[in-house]
C-alpha positions as CSV (number, residue, x, y, z in Angstrom):
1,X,42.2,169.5,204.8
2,X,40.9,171.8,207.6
3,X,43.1,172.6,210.7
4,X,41.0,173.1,214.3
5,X,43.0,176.7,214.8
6,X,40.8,179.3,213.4
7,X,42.5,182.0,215.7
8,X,44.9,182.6,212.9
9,X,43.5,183.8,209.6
10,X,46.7,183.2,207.7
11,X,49.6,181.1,208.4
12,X,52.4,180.8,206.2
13,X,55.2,178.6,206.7
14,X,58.6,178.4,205.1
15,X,57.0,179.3,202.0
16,X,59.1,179.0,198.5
17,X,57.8,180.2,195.3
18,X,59.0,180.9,191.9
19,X,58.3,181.8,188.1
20,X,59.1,179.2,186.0
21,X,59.9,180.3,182.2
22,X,61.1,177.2,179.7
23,X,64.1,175.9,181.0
24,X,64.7,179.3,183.6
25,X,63.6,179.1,187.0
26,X,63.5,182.0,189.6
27,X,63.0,181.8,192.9
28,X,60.8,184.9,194.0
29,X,59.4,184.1,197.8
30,X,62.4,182.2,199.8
31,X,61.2,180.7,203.0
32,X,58.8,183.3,204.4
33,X,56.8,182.4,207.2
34,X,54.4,185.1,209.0
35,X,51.1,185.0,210.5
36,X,48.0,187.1,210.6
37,X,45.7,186.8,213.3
38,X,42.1,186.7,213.6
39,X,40.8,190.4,213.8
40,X,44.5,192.4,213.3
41,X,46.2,193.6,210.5
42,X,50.0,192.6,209.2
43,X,51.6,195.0,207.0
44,X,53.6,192.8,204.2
45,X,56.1,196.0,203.1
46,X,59.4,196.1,200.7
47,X,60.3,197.6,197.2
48,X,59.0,196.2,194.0
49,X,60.4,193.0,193.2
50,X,60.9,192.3,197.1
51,X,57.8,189.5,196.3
52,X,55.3,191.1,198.3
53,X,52.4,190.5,195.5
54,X,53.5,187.4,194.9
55,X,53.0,186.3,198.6
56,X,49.7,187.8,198.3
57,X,48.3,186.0,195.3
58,X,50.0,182.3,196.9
59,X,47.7,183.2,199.8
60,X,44.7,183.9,197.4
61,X,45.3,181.3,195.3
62,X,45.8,183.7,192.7
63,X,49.6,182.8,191.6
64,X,49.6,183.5,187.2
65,X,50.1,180.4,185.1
66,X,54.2,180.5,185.7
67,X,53.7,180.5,188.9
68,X,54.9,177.6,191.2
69,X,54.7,177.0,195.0
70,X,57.9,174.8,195.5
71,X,57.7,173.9,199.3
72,X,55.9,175.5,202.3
73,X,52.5,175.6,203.8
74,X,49.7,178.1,203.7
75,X,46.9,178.2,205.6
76,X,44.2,180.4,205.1
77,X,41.0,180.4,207.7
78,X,41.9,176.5,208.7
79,X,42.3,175.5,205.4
80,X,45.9,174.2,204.0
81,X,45.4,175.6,200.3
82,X,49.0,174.6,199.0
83,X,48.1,171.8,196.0
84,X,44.2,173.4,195.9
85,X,42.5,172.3,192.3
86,X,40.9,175.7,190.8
87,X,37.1,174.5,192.2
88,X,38.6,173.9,195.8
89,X,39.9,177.2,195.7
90,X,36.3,178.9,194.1
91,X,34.8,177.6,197.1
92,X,37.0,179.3,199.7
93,X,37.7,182.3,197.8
94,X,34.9,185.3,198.4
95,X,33.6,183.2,201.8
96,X,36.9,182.5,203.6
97,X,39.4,185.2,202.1
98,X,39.0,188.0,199.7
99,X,41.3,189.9,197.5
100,X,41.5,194.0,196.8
101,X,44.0,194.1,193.6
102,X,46.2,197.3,193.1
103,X,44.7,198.0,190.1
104,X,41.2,198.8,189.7
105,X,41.2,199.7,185.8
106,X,42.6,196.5,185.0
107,X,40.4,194.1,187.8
108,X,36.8,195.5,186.5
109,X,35.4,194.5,183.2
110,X,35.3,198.3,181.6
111,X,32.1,196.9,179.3
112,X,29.8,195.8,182.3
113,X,28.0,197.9,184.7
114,X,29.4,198.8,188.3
115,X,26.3,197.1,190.1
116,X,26.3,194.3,188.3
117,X,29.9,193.4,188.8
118,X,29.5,193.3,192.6
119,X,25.8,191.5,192.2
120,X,27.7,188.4,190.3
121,X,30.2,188.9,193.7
122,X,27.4,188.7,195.9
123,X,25.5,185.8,193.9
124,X,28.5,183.8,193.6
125,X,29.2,183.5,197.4
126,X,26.3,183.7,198.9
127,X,23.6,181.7,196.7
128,X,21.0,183.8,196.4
129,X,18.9,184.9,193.3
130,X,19.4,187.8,190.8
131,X,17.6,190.3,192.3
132,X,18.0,189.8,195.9
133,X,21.9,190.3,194.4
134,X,21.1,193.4,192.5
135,X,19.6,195.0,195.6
136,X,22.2,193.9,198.2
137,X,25.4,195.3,195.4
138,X,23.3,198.6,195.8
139,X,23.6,198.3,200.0
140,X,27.1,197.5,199.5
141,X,28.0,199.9,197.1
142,X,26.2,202.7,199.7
143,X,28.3,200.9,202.7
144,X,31.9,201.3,201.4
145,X,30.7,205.0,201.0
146,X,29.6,205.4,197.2
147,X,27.4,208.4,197.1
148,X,24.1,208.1,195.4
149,X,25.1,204.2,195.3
150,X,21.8,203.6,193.3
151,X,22.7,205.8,190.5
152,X,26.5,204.6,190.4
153,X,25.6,201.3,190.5
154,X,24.3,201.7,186.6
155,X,27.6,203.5,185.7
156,X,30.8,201.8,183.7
157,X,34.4,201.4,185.5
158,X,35.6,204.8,183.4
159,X,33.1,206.6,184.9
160,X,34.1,206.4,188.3
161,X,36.6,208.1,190.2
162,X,40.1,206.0,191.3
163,X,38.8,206.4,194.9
164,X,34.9,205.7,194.3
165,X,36.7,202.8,192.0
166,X,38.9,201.0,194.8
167,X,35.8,201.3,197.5
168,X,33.9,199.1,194.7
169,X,36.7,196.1,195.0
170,X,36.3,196.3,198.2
171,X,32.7,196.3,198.1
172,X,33.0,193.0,196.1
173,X,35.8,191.3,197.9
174,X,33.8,191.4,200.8
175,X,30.9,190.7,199.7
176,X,31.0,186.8,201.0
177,X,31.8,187.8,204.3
178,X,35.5,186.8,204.5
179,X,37.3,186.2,207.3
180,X,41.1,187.3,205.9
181,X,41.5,190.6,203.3
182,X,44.8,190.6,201.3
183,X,44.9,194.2,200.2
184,X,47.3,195.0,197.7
185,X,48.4,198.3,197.7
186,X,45.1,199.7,197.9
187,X,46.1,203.8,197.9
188,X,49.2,203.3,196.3
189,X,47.8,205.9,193.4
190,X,45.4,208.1,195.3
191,X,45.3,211.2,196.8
192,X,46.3,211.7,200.2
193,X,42.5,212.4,201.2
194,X,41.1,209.4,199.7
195,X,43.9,207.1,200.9
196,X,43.3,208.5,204.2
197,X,39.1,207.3,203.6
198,X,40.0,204.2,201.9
199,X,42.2,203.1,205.1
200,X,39.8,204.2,207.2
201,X,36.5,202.1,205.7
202,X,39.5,199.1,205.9
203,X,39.6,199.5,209.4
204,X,36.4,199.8,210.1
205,X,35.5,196.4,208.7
206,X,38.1,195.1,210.6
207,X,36.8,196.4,214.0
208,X,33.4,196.0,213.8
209,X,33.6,192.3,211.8
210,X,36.6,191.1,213.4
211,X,38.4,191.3,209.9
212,X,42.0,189.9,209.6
213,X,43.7,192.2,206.7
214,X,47.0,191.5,204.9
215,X,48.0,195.3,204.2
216,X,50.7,195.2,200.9
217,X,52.4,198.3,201.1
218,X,55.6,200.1,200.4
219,X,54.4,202.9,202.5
220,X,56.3,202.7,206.1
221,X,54.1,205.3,207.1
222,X,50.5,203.6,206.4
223,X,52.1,200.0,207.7
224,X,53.3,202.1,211.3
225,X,49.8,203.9,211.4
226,X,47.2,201.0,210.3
227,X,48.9,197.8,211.6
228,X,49.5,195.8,214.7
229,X,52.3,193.5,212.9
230,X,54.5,194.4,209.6
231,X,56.9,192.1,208.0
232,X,59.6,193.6,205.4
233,X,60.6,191.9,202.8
234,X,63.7,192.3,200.4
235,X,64.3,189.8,197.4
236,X,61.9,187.0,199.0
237,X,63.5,187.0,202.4
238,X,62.4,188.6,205.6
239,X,64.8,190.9,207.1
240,X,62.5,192.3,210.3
241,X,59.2,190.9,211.5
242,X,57.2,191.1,215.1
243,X,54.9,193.9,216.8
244,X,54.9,197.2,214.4
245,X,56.0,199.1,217.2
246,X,58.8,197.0,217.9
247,X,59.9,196.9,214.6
248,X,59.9,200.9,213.9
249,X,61.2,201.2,217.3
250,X,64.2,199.2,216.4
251,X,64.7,197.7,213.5
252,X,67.4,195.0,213.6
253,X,68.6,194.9,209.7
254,X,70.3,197.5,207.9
255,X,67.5,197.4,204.9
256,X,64.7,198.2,207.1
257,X,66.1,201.0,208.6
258,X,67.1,202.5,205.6
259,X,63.2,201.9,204.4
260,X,62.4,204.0,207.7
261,X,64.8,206.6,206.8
262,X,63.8,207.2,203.0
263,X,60.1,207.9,204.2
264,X,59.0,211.3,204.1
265,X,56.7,211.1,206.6
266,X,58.8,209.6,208.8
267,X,61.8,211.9,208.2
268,X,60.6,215.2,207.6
269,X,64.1,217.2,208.2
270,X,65.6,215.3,205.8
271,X,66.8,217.9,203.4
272,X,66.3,221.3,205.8
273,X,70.1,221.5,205.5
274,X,71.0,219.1,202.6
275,X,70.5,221.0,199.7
276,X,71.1,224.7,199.4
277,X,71.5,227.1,196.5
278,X,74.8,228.3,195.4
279,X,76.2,230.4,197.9
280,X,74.2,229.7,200.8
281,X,76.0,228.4,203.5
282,X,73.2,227.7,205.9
283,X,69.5,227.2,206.5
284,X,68.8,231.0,207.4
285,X,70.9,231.6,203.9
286,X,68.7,229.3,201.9
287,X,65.2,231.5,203.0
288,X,66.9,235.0,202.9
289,X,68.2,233.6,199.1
290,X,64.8,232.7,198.2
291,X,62.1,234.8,199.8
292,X,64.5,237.6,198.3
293,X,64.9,236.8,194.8
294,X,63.1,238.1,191.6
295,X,60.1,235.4,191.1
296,X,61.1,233.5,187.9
297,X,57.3,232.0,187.9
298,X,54.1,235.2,188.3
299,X,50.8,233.7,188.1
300,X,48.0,236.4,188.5
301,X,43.7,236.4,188.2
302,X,44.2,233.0,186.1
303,X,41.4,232.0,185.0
304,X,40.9,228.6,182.8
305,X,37.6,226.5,181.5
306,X,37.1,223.2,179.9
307,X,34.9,222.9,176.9
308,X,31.0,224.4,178.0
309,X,31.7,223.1,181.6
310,X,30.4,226.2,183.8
311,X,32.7,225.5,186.5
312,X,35.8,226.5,186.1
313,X,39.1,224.6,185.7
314,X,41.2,227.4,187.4
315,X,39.1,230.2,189.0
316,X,41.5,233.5,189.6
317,X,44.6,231.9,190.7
318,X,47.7,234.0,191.8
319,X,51.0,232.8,192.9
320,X,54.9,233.8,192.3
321,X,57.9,231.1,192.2
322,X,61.3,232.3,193.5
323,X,64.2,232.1,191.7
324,X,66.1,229.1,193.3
325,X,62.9,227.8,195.4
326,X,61.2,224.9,195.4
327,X,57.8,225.9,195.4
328,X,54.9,223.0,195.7
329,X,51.4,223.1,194.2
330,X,49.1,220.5,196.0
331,X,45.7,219.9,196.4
332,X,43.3,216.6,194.9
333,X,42.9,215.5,191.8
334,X,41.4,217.7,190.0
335,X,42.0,221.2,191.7
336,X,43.6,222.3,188.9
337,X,47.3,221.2,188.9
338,X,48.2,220.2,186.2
339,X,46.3,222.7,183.9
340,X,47.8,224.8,186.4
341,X,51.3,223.8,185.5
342,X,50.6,222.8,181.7
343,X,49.5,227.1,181.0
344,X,52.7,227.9,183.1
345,X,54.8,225.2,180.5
346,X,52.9,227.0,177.4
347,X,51.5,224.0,176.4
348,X,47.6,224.7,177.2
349,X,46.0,228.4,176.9
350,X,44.1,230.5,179.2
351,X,40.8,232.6,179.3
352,X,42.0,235.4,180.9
353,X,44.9,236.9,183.7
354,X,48.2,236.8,182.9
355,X,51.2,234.2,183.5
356,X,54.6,235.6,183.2
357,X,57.7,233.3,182.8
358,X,61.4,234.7,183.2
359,X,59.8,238.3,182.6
360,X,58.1,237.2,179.9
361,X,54.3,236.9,179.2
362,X,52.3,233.7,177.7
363,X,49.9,233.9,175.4
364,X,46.4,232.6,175.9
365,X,46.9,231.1,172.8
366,X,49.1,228.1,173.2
367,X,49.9,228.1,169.1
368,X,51.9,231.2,169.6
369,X,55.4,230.4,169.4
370,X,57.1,232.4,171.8
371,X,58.6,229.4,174.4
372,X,62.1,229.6,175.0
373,X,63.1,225.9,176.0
374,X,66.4,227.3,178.0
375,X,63.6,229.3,180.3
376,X,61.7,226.1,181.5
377,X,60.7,222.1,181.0
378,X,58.1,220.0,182.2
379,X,58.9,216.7,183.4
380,X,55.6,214.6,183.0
381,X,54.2,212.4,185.5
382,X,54.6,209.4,183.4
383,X,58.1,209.5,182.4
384,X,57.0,207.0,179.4
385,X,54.6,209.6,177.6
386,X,58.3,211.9,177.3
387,X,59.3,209.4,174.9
388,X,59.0,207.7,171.7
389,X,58.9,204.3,171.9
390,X,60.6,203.2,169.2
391,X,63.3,205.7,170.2
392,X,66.5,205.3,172.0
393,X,67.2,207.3,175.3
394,X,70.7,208.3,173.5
395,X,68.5,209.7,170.4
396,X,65.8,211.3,172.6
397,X,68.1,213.5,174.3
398,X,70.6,214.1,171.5
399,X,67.3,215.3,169.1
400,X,66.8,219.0,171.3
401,X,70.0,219.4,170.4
402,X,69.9,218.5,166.8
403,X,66.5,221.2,166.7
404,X,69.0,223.7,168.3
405,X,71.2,223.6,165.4
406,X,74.2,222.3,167.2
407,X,75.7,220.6,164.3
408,X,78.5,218.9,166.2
409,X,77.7,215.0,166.5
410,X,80.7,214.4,168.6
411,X,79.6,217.2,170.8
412,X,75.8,215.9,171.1
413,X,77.3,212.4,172.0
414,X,79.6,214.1,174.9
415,X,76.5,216.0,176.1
416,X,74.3,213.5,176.5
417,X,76.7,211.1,178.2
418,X,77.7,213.5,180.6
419,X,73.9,214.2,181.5
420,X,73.0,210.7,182.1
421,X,76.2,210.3,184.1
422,X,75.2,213.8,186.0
423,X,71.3,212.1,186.8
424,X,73.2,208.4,187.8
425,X,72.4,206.6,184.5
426,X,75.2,204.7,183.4
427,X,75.8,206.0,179.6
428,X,75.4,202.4,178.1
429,X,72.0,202.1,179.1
430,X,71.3,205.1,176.4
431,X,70.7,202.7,173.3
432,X,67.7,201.3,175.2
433,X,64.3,202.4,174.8
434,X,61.9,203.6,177.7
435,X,60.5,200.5,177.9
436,X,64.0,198.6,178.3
437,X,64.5,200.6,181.5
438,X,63.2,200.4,185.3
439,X,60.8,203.1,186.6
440,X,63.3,204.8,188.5
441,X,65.5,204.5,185.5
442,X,62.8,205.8,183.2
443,X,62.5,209.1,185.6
444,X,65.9,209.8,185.7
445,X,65.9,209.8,181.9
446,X,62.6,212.0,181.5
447,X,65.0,214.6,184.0
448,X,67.8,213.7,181.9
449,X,65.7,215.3,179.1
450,X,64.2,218.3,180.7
451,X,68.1,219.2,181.6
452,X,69.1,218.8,178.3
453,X,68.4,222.5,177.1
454,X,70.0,223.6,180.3
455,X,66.6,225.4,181.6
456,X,66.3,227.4,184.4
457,X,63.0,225.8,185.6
458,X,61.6,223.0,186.2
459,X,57.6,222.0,186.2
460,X,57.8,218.6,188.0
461,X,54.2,217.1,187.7
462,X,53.7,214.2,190.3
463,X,57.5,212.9,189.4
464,X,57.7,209.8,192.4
465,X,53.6,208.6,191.9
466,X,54.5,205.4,191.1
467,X,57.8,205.1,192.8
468,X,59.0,203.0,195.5
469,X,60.0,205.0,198.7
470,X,63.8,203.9,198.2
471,X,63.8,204.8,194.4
472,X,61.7,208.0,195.4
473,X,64.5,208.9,197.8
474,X,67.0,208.4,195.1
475,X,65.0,210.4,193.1
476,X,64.8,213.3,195.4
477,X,68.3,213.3,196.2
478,X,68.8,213.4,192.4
479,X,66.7,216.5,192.1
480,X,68.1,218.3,195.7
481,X,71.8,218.4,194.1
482,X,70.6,219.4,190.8
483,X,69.3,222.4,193.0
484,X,72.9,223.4,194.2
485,X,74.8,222.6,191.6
486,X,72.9,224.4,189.0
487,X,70.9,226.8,190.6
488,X,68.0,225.4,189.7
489,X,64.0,226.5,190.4
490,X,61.3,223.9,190.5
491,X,57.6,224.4,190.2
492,X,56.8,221.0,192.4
493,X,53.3,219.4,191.6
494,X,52.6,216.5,194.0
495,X,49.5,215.0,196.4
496,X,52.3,213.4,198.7
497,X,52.4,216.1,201.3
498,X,54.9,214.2,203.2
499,X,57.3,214.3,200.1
500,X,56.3,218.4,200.0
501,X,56.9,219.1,204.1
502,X,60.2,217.7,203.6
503,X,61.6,219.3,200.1
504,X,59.5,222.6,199.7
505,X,59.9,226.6,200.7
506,X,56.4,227.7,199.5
507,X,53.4,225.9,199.1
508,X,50.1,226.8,197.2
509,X,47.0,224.8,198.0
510,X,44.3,224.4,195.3
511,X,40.4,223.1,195.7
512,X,38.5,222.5,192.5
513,X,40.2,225.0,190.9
514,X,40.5,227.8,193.7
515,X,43.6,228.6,195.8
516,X,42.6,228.8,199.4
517,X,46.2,228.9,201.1
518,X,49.5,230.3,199.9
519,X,52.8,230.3,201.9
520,X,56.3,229.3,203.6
521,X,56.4,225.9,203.9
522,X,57.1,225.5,207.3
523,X,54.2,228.0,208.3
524,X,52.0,226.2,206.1
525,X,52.6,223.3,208.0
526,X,52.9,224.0,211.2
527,X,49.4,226.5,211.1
528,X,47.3,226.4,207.9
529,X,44.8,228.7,207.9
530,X,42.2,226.8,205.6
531,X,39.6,224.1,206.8
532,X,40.7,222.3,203.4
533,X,44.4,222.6,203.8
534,X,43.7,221.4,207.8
535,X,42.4,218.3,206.0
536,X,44.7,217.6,203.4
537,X,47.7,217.6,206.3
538,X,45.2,216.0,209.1
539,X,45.4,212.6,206.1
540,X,49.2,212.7,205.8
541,X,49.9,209.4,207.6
542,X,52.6,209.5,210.3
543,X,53.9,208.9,213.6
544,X,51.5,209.0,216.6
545,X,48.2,209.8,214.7
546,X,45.2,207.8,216.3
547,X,43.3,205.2,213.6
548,X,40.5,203.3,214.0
549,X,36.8,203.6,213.0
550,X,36.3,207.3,214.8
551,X,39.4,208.9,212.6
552,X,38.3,211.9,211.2
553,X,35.0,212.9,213.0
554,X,34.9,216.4,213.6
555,X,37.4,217.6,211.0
556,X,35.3,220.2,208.0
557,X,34.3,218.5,204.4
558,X,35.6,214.5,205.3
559,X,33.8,211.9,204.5
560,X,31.7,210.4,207.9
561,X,33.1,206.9,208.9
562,X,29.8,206.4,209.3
563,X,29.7,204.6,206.1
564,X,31.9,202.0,206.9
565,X,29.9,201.6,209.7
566,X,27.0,201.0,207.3
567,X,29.1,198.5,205.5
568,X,29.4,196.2,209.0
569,X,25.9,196.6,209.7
570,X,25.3,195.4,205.7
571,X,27.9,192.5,206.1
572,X,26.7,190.8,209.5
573,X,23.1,190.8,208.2
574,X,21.6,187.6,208.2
C-alpha cells in the first residue's frame, strides 16, 4: 500500500514493539509516534535500552527474529511497511530507505573485498551489470571521501580505518539513491575529528539530495548541532519531541533535562568547583595546589618505535603530571596515547629518554621488575580485558591482595566490599563475572580494581568510550570524589574534548606521535596555539557552531567537504 504524501519520509504512528522470548514478552517501543520530513533530519536520542535501535531497525525493516511489531503504523517514503514479507521489503530497502549500522566490523563481510561489497550494493538496487557496478563502488567510494578510492577499493574491512570504515556504509547505504537514512550511531566510537567529517559528508547528502536522515544518538550535542527535530526517548516512551531548538531551549520532562545537563559539551563548568583536593577550599586553591606540587608523572625526549616501522610511535615527547591534577592526553587515534600511557604504566618499553614515576625511573626494558602497584594503575579502556572471565568481581579484586601477602581472608572480604560500596556497586553484585554486569557496572569494577592497591595514580585510557552520557556522568562523578577524598592524580587519556574542557587542569596534545601543545586547561582552550589543536577543538560539537556542507573550509589539515559534494554529484547522475 502506497500513501499520496511523499512530503514525509517517515511516519510512525503509535508504534508498539517487543522481543518475544518462549513464554516472556517485553515491550521495548511503547506507542511512539514521530515524523521525519522530506529533506530534514530528526535526532532519535536516549540511553541504551531507551529502544532507539529498535525503532530504527522497525523502520528498516530490520527487526531480529524475536522481534515483533504489536500495533502501530510505519510509513516509510509512502509506503506502510508494517506486515512487509522479506521480498516486499528487498524492494524498498537500498531505493527508498537506507540503513548505516553502528557497527562497521560486524556489518562488512571481513573475507570480501571493500569494492566489491558496495558493487553488490550498487548492482542490487540499481540493475545494472558487474562492471558498470565495479566502476560506480570506486566513484562512490571517492565521494564519501576515501582517499585513493581505487586502491582501497581492493582492500579487506581490517584494513581500513574506523572512519574510512563508516564512510564505506555509507557509501553502500546510499548507493540506491534513498530517500530516508536511518543512521545509527554513526561516530559513536570515533575520534572527535572524524565524527566531526562523518557528520559533515551526512549533511551534505542531505542538502544537496534533499536527504531525510533519522540521526540515533545519545549525543545531545551532535542531535542540537546536526538536527532540525530530536525526539528523546526513555524505556520506549517519548518524554520531549518538537523543533530541536525548542526542545534544548526548554525541555518539558525531568529526564531530558537531566540528559542536557550530563553533556559535557553542553555543561562545561560542571566540575570547576565540584571537586577539589584535600584542603582546597576554592577554585584559586585547586590551581595554586596543583600547578605547585612536585610532578608525580616526568616524561622527557621519549622516544618509542614499532617493529622496523621508520616512523616513530612517540617522537621526543616531554610532559610532567602534578601531584593531585588531572592531567589529559588527547589527540587521534594513533598519536601515540596509549603507548604513551602503557611506557608510563611499565607495561611497554622505550628506545630512549627517560620516564620517571613517583621519583623513580622506568626501564626501557619492560621485564625489569621494578613496578610498585601502590605508585600507579591503569584502568583499561575496555573494562572486560581487566578481567578473567571465568572469574568473579569478588575474586578479582580480593587476588592483589592475596599477591600482597595479606593473609587475612576476613580482611580481604571487608576490603573489597568496602571498595565496591566506595565506587557505588552494591557488594552482592561481586560473585558475578564481568560479563554478568552492565557497562557502567563493568567500569566501576575495573576502578574498583585499580583502587584496590590504594595507588596514588591513575592512568585512565579512554574510560567513558562506549558509555552513555548519563552512565558517563556517573562515572565522572565517581572519579571527581575519588579525587578529594583520596587525593588522588589521574593521567586522563581521552578523544572526547568536551569530557577534557570540563574535568582537566593540563592538557597535552599529541599528532602521530609528536606533541604540538602543552598546557592549563583553560588556556588551552580558550587560545591553543597549534593549527592541529585549533582543529581538534574547532570538531567538538556544541552550542551555536554553524553546520552544513561549507563547515570546515578554511580551517589547516581537514578534510575538504568537497567530497561529499562529489558524492551528490555521483548520486543524482543519471
Amino acid at each position: 500500500m502506497s500513501s499520496e504524501n511523499h512530503e514525509d519520509a517517515l511516519v510512525v504512528s503509535d508504534l508498539h514493539v517487543s522481543y518475544v522470548s518462549g513464554i516472556w514478552k517485553t515491550p521495548v517501543v511503547k506507542g511512539v509516534s514521530l515524523t521525519v520530513p522530506k529533506g530534514q533530519t530528526l535526532a532519535l536520542v536516549g540511553e541504551s535500552g531507551s529502544g532507539k535501535s529498535t525503532l530504527a531497525a522497525a523502520a528498516a525493516g530490520l527487526l531480529a527474529e524475536n522481534g515483533r511489531i504489536d500495533s502501530g503504523l510505519v510509513e516509510v517514503a509512502g509506503h506502510q511497511t508494517v506486515g512487509f514479507t522479506q521480498k516486499q521489503w528487498r524492494r524498498l530497502r537500498g531505493r527508498n530507505v537506507g540503513f548505516v549500522p553502528q557497527d562497521p566490523l560486524s556489518s562488512l563481510d571481513p573475507l570480501q573485498r571493500i569494492g566489491d561489497q558496495v558493487a553488490d550494493a550498487v548492482a542490487l538496487h540499481r540493475g545494472v551489470g558487474r562492471e558498470e557496478a565495479r566502476r560506480e563502488a570506486v566513484s562512490l567510494l571517492d565521494s564519501v571521501g576515501i582517499r585513493d578510492a581505487a586502491g582501497r577499493a581492493r582492500a579487506y574491512p581490517h584494513q581500513l580505518s574506523g572512519g574510512q570504515l563508516q564512510r564505506v556504509l555509507i557509501a553502500t547505504a546510499v548507493a540506491g539513491r534513498p530517500q530516508l537514512l536511518i543512521a545509527d550511531e554513526p561516530t559513536s566510537a570515533l575520534d572527535v575529528t572524524v565524527q566531526r567529517t562523518i557528520l559533515d559528508l551526512l549533511d551534505s547528502l542531505k542538502a544537496q539530495l534533499g536527504l531525510s536522515i533519522l540521526l540515533i544518538t545519545h549525543d545531545l550535542s551532535v542531535a542540537q548541532e546536526r538536527s532540525e527535530h530530536t525526539v528523546v526517548l526513555q524505556h520506549g516512551e517519548i518524554r520531549d519531541a518538537g523543533p530541536t531548538e525548542e526542545v534544548v531551549a526548554t525541555p518539558t520532562h525531568e529526564y531530558t533535562r537531566q540528559l542536557f545537563a550530563d553533556a559535557p559539551a553542553l555543561n562545561p563548568g560542571k566540575y570547576r568547583t565540584a571537586s577539589k583536593p584535600q584542603g582546597a577550599e576554592d577554585e584559586a586553591a585547586v590551581n595554586e595546589a596543583v600547578s605547585t606540587g612536585a610532578p608525580v608523572i616526568s616524561v622527557a625526549d621519549l622516544t618509542k618505535h614499532y617493529g622496523g616501522s621508520a616512523a616513530p610511535a612517540l617522537d621526543r615527547i616531554g610532559f610532567e603530571v602534578q601531584q593531585g591534577s588531572i592531567h589529559a592526553l588527547v589527540g587521534e587515534s594513533g598519536s601515540g596515547k596509549t603507548t604513551a600511557a602503557r611506557i608510563i604504566a611499565g607495561l611497554l618499553g622505550y628506545d630512549s629518554g627517560q620516564v620517571h614515576v613517583s621519583g623513580r625511573q622506568r626501564p626501557r626494558d619492560p621485564g625489569v621488575r621494578n613496578r610498585r602497584p601502590e605508585e600507579l594503575q591503569l584502568v583499561y579502556q575496555n573494562p572486560l580485558a581487566a578481567f578473567d572471565p571465568r572469574q568473579s568481581i569478588r575474586a578479582a579484586l580480593e587476588e592483589p591482595l592475596t599477591i600482597r601477602g595479606d593473609a587475612d581472608r576476613r580482611q580481604r572480604r571487608r576490603r573489597v566490599e568496602e571498595l565496591l560500596e566506595q565506587v557505588g556497586l552494591d557488594p552482592a553484585l561481586g560473585v558475578r563475572t564481568a560479563g554478568q554486569l552492565s557497562g557502567g557496572q563493568r567500569q566501576r569494577a575495573a576502578i574498583a580494581r585499580a583502587l584496590i592497591l590504594q595507588p596514588r595514580i591513575l592512568i585512565l585510557d579512554e574510560p567513558t568510550s562506549a558509555l552513555d552520557v548519563t552512565v558517563q556522568a556517573q562515572l565522572i562523578d565517581l572519579l571527581m570524589r575519588l579525587r578529594t577524598e583520596q587525593g588522588l592524580t589521574y593521567l586522563f587519556i581521552s578523544h572526547d574534548l568536551s569530557l577534557v574542557r570540563q574535568i582537566a587542569d593540563e592538557v597535552t596534545v599529541l599528532e602521530r606521535g609528536q606533541l604540538v601543545e602543552s598546557g592549563p586547561a583553560d588556556r588551552l582552550f580558550a587560545d591553543p596555539q597549534h593549527p592541529y589543536t585549533r582543529r581538534l577543538l574547532e570538531s567538538i560539537p556544541g552550542p551555536g557552531r554553524i553546520t552544513g556542507p561549507s563547515v570546515g573550509a578554511g580551517v589547516p589539515g581537514r578534510e575538504s567537504p568537497s567530497s561529499a559534494e562529489r558524492t551528490a554529484a555521483a548520486l543524482s547522475a543519471a
